[in-house]
Biotite code that builds the C-alpha atoms (Angstrom):
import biotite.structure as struc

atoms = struc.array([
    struc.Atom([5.455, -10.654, -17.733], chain_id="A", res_id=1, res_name="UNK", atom_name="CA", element="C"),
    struc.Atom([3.278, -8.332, -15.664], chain_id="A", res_id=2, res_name="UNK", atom_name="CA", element="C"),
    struc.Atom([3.047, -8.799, -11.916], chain_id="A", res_id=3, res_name="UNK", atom_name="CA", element="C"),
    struc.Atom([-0.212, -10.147, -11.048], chain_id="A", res_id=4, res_name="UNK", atom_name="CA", element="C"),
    struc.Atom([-2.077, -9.556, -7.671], chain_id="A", res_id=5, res_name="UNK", atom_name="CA", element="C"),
    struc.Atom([-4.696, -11.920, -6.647], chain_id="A", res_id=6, res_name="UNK", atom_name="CA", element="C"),
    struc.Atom([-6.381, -10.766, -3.240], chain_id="A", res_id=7, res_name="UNK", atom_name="CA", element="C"),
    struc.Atom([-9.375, -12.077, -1.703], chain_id="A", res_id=8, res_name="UNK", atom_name="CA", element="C"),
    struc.Atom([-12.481, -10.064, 0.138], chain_id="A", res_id=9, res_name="UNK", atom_name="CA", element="C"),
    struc.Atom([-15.967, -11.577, 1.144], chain_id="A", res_id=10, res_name="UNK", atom_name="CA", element="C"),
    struc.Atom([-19.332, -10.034, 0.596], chain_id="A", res_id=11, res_name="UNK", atom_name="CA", element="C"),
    struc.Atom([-21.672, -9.155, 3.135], chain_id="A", res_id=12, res_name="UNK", atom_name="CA", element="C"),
    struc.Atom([-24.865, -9.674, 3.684], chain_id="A", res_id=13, res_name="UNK", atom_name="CA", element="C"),
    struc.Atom([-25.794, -6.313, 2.755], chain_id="A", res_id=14, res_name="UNK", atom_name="CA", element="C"),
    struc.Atom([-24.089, -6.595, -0.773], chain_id="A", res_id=15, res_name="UNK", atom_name="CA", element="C"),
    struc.Atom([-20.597, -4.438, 0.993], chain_id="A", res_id=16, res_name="UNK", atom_name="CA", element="C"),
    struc.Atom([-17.007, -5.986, 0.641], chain_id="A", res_id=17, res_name="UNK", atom_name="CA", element="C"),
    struc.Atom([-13.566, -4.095, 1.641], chain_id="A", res_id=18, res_name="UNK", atom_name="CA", element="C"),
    struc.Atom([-11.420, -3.805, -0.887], chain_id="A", res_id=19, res_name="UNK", atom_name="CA", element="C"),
    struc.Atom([-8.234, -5.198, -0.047], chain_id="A", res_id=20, res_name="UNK", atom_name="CA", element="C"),
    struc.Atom([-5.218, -3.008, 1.169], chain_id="A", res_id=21, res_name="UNK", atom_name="CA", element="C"),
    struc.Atom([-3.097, -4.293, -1.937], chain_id="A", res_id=22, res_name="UNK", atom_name="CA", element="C"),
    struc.Atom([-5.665, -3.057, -4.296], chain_id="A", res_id=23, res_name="UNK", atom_name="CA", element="C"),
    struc.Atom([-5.726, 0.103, -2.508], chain_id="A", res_id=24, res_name="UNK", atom_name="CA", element="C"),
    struc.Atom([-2.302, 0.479, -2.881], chain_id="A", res_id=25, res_name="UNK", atom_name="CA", element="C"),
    struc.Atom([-2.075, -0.572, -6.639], chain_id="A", res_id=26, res_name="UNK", atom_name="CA", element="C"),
    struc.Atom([-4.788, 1.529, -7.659], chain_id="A", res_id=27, res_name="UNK", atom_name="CA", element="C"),
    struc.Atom([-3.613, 4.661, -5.488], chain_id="A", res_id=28, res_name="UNK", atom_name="CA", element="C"),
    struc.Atom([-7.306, 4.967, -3.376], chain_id="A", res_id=29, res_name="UNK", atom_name="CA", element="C"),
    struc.Atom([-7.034, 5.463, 0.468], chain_id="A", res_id=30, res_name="UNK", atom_name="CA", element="C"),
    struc.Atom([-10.240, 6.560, 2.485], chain_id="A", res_id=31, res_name="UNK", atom_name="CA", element="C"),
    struc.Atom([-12.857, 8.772, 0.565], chain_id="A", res_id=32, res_name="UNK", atom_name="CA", element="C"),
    struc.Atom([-11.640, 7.984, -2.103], chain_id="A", res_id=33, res_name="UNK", atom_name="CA", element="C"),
    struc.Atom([-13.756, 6.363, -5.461], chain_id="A", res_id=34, res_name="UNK", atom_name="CA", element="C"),
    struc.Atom([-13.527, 2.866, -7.650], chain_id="A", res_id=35, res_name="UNK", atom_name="CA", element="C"),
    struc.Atom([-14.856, 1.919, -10.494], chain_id="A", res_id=36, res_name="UNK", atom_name="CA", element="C"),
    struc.Atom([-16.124, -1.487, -11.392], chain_id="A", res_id=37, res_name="UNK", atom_name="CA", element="C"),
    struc.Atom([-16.018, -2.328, -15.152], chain_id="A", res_id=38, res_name="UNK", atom_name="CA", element="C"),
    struc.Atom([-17.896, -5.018, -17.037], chain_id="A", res_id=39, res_name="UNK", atom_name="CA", element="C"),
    struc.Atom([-17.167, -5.876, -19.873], chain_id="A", res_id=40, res_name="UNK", atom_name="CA", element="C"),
    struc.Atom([-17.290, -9.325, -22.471], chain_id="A", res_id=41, res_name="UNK", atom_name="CA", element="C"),
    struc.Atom([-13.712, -10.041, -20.696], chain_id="A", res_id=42, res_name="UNK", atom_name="CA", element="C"),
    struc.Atom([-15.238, -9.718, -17.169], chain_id="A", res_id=43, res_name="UNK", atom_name="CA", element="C"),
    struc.Atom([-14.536, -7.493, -14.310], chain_id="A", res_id=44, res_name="UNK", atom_name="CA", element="C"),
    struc.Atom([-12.366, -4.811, -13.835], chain_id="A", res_id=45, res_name="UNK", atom_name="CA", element="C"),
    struc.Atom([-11.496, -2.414, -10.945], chain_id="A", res_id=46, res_name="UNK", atom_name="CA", element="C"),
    struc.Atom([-10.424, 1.682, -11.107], chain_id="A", res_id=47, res_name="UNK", atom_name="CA", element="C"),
    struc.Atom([-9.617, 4.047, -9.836], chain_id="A", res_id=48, res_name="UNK", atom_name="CA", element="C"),
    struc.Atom([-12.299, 7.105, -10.429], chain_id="A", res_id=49, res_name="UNK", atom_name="CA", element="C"),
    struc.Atom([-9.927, 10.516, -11.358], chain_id="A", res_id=50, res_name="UNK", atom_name="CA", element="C"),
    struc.Atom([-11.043, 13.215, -9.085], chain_id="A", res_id=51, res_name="UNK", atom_name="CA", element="C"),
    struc.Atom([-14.072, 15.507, -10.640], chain_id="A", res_id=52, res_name="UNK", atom_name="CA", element="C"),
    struc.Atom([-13.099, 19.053, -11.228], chain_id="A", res_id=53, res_name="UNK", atom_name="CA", element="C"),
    struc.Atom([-14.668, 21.582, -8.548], chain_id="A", res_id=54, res_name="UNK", atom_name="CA", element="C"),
    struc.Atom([-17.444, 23.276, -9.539], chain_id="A", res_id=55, res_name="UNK", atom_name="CA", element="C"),
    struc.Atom([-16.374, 27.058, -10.726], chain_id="A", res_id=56, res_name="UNK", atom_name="CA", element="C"),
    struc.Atom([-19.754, 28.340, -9.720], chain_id="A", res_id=57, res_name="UNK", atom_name="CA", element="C"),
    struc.Atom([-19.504, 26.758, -6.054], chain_id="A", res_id=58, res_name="UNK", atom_name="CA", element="C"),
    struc.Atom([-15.956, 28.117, -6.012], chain_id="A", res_id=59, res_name="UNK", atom_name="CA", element="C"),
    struc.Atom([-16.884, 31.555, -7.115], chain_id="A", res_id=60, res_name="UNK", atom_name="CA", element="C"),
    struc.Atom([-19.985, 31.085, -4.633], chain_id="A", res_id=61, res_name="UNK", atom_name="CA", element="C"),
    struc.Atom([-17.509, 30.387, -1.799], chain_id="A", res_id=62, res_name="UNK", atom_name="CA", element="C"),
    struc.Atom([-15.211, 32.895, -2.286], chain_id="A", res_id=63, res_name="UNK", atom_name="CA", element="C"),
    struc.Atom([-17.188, 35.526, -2.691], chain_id="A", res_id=64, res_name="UNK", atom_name="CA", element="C"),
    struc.Atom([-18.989, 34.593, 0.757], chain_id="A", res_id=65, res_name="UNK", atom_name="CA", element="C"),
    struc.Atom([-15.196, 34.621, 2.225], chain_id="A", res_id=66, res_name="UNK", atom_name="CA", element="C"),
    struc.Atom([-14.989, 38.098, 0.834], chain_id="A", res_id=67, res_name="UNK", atom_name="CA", element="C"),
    struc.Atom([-18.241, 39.449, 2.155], chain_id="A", res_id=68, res_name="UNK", atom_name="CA", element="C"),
    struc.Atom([-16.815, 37.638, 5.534], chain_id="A", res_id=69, res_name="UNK", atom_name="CA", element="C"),
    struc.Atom([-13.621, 39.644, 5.862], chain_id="A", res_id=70, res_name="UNK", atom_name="CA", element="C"),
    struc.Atom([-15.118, 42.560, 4.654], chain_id="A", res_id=71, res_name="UNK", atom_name="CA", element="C"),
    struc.Atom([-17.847, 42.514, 6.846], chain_id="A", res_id=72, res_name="UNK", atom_name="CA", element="C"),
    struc.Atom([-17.007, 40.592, 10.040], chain_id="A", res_id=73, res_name="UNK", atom_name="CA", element="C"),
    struc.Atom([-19.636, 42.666, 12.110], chain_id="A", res_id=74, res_name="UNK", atom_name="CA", element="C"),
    struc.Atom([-22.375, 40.439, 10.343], chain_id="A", res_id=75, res_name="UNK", atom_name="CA", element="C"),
    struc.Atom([-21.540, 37.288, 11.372], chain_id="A", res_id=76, res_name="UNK", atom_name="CA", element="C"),
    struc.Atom([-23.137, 36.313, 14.089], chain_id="A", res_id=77, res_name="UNK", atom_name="CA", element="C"),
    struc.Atom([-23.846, 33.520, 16.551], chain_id="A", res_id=78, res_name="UNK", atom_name="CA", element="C"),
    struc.Atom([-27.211, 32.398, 15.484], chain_id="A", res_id=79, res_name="UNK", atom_name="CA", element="C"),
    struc.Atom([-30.237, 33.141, 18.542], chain_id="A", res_id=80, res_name="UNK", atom_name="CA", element="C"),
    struc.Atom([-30.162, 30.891, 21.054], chain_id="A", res_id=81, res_name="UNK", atom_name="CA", element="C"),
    struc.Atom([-33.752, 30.341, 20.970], chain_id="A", res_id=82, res_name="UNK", atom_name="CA", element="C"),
    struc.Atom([-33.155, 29.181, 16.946], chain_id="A", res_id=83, res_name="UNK", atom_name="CA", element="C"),
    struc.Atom([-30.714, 26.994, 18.104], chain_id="A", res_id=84, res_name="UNK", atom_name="CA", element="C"),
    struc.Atom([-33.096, 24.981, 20.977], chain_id="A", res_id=85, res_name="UNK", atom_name="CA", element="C"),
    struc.Atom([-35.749, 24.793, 18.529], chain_id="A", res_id=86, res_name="UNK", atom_name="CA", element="C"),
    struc.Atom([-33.358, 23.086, 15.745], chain_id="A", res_id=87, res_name="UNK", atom_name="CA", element="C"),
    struc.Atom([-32.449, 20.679, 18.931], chain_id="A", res_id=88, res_name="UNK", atom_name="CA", element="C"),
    struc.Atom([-35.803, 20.232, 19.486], chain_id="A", res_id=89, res_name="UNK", atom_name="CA", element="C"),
    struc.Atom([-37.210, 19.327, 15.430], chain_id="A", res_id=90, res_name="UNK", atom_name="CA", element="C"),
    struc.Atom([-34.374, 16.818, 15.487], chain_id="A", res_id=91, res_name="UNK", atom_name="CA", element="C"),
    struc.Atom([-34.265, 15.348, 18.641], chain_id="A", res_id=92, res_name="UNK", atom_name="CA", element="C"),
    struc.Atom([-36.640, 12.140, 17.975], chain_id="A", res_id=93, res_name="UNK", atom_name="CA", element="C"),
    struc.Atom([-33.977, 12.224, 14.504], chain_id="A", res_id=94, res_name="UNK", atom_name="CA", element="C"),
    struc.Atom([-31.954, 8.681, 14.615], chain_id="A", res_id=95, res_name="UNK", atom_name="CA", element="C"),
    struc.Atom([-28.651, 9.170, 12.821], chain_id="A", res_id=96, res_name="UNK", atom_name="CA", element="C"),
    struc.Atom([-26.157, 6.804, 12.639], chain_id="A", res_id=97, res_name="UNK", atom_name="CA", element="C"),
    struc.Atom([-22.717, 8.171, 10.827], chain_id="A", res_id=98, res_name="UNK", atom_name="CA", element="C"),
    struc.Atom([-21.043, 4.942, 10.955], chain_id="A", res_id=99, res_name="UNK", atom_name="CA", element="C"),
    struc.Atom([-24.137, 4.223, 8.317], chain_id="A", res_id=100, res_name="UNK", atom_name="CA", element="C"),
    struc.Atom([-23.342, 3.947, 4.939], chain_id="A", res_id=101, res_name="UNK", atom_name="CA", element="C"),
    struc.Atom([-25.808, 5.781, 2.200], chain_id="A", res_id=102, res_name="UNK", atom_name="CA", element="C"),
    struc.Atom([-27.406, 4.211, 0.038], chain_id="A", res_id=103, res_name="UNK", atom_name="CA", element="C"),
    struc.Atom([-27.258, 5.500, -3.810], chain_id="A", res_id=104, res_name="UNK", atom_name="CA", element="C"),
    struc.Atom([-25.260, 8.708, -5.098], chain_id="A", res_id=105, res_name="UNK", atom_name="CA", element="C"),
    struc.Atom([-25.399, 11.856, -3.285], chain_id="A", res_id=106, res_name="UNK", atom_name="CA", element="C"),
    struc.Atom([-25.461, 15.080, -4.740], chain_id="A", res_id=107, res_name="UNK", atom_name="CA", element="C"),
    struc.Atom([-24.633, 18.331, -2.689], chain_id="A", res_id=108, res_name="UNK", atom_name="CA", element="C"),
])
């Protein structure tokens, strides 16, 4: 007979739970990393989301930027101080909270 886990996590008022550590464990997810909850006519399962593959055009983006770099290190530069205030400046009145969790996918 298969061992069977049974853990217990409460939902927030914002819809959130924490998945317990024994999950965690079992499905092999720390911090970062991605579950999957599947419904189906038996009812709810949880797992683990595999890892996407990287991008090859980022990759090939990135390393030919770290070429150009070494090749080329007289071209990177500090940016202006006077760009850098006025970025300070535009964003100042910005709230941002990192501790906040976003809402919906995000795509970089």
């Amino acid at each position: 007979m298969a061992t069977v886990i049974q853990e217990r996590s409460k939902i927030t008022a914002k819809g959130q739970t924490t998945v317990p550590k024994a999950v965690r464990q079992v499905l092999g997810v720390s911090y970062g990393g991605e579950i999957a909850f599947v419904v189906d006519d038996r009812g709810v399962s949880v797992q683990r989301v595999e890892a996407e593959e990287a991008d090859p055009v980022i990759a090939a983006f990135l390393g030919f930027l770290e070429q150009d770099m070494l090749g080329n290190p007289n071209n990177v530069v500090a940016i202006p101080r006077s760009l850098a205030e006025r970025m300070a400046a535009l964003t100042e009145q910005v709230d941002v909270d990192l501790d906040h969790d976003i809402d919906g996918p995000v795509a970089l």
